[in-house]
N, C-alpha and C positions, 0 to 999 in steps of 0.2 A: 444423422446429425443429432447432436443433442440438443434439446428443448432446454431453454434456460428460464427460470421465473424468479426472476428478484423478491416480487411483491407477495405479502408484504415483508417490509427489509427485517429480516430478523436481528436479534441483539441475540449476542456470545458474550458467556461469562466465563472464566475464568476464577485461579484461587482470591488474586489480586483484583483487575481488570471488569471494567464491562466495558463491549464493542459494541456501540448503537450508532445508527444512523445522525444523523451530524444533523443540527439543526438550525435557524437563522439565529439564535439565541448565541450560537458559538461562535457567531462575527470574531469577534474580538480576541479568542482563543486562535482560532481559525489565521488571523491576520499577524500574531503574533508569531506562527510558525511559519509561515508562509513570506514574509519580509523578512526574512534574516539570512543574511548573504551568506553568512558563516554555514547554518543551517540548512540552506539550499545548495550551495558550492556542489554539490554533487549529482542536483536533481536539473536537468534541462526545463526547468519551466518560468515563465517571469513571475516574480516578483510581485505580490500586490502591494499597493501604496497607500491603500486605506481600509478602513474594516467595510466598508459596501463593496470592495473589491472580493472581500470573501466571503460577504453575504452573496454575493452571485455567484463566487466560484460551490459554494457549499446550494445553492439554487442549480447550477449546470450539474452535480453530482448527484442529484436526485432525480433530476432529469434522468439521468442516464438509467440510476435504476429502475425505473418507471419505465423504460424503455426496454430492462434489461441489457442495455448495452457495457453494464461496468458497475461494481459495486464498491462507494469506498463508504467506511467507517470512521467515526469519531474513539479514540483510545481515550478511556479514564479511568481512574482508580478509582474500585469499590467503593472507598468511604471518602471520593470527593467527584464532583459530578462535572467540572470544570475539564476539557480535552486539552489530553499532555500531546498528544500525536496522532493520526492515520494512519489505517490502515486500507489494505482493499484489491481487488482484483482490478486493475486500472484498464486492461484488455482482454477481452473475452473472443476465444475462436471457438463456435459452438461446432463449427465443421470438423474440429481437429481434439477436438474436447478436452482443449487445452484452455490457459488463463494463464498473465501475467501478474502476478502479484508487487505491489510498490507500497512503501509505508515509508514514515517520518514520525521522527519522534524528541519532544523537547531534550535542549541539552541536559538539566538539570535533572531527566528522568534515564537518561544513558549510562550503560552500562550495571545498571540492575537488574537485568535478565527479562526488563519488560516488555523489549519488543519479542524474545524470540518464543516468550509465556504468549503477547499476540500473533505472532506469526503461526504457530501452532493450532490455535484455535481456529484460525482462517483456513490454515491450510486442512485441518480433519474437515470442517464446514465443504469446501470446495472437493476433495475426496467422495465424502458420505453424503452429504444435501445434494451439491449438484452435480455427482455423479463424474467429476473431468478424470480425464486420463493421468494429464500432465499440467503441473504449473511450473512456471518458470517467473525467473528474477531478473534483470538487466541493470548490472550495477558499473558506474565508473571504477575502472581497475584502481585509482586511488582512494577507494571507499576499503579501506582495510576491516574496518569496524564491522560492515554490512556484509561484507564478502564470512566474514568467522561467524556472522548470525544466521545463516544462511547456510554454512558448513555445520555449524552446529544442532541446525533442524533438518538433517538430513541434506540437502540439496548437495548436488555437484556440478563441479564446472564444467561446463559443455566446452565452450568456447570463448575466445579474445577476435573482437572484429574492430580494426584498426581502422579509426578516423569515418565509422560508418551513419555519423550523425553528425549534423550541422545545427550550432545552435550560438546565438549571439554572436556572431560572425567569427566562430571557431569549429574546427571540425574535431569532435570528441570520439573516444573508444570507449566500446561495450564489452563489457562481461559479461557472457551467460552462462547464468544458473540452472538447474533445473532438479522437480524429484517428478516420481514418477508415482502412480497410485500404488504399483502393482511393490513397493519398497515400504509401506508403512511396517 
């Protein structure tokens, strides 16, 4: 089984980017990508309704790394310190030394190659630091965007598993992604 040790949470830089650990400072960053229905429509998770909603969700994510249970990241640009989006291994299978990777990112920073500039750096991080075999993606098949950042940093599609989640009293389909170490 593989040993996982989050702590402490390292920062990944990039040409652009720096990927650091999310702070209570980022409420309001945090709350801004996180209430936006437009923004979320593809991520099963509620909604916060105020910025202490994501001072504790940004409180439960450190938790976790602290725990080692999940590592997510704050996404921002070198010369502005303010988080445009997330990143992060949201599931960690240390048995299987695999990890789910899940990220978000403001509308106004899409489609400038900055998630797949973060997903890159996460993903060598998760390859070379902690050593996993396999990370995988679980995107809704109407995430066309996400699905070609994801093809574009290598991953492939595993699989479509039809109506295998239930969330706000609808039952959604998954698309998995996946790369493998052994493809860098």
């Amino acid at each position: 089984m593989l040993t996982i040790n989050l702590g402490p949470c390292p920062t990944l830089t990039t040409d652009r980017l720096i990927i650091r650990r999310l702070k209570q400072s980022d409420g309001n960053n945090l709350h801004q990508l996180r209430s936006d229905p437009a923004l979320m429509r593809f991520i099963p998770r509620p909604l916060t309704t105020c910025v202490e909603d994501a001072v504790r969700l940004i409180q439960v994510f450190n938790d976790a790394i602290r725990r080692n249970e999940s590592i997510t990241w704050g996404i921002t640009l070198q010369d502005q310190p303010g988080v445009i989006g997330t990143i992060g291994f949201v599931r960690i299978n240390p048995e299987n030394f695999r990890a789910e990777v899940g990220y978000l990112l403001h509308p106004d920073y899409q489609g400038l190659g900055i998630m797949q500039e973060a997903l890159q750096a996460v993903v060598d991080y998760g390859f070379g630091a902690m050593r996993l075999h396999s990370i995988v993606a679980i995107v809704d098949p109407g995430n066309t965007a996400s699905a070609r950042v994801l093809e574009r940093s290598g991953f492939r599609k595993e699989g479509h598993f039809r109506e295998d989640k239930y969330f706000n009293g609808r039952f959604l389909d998954s698309v998995y992604y996946a790369r493998l170490a052994s493809e860098l």
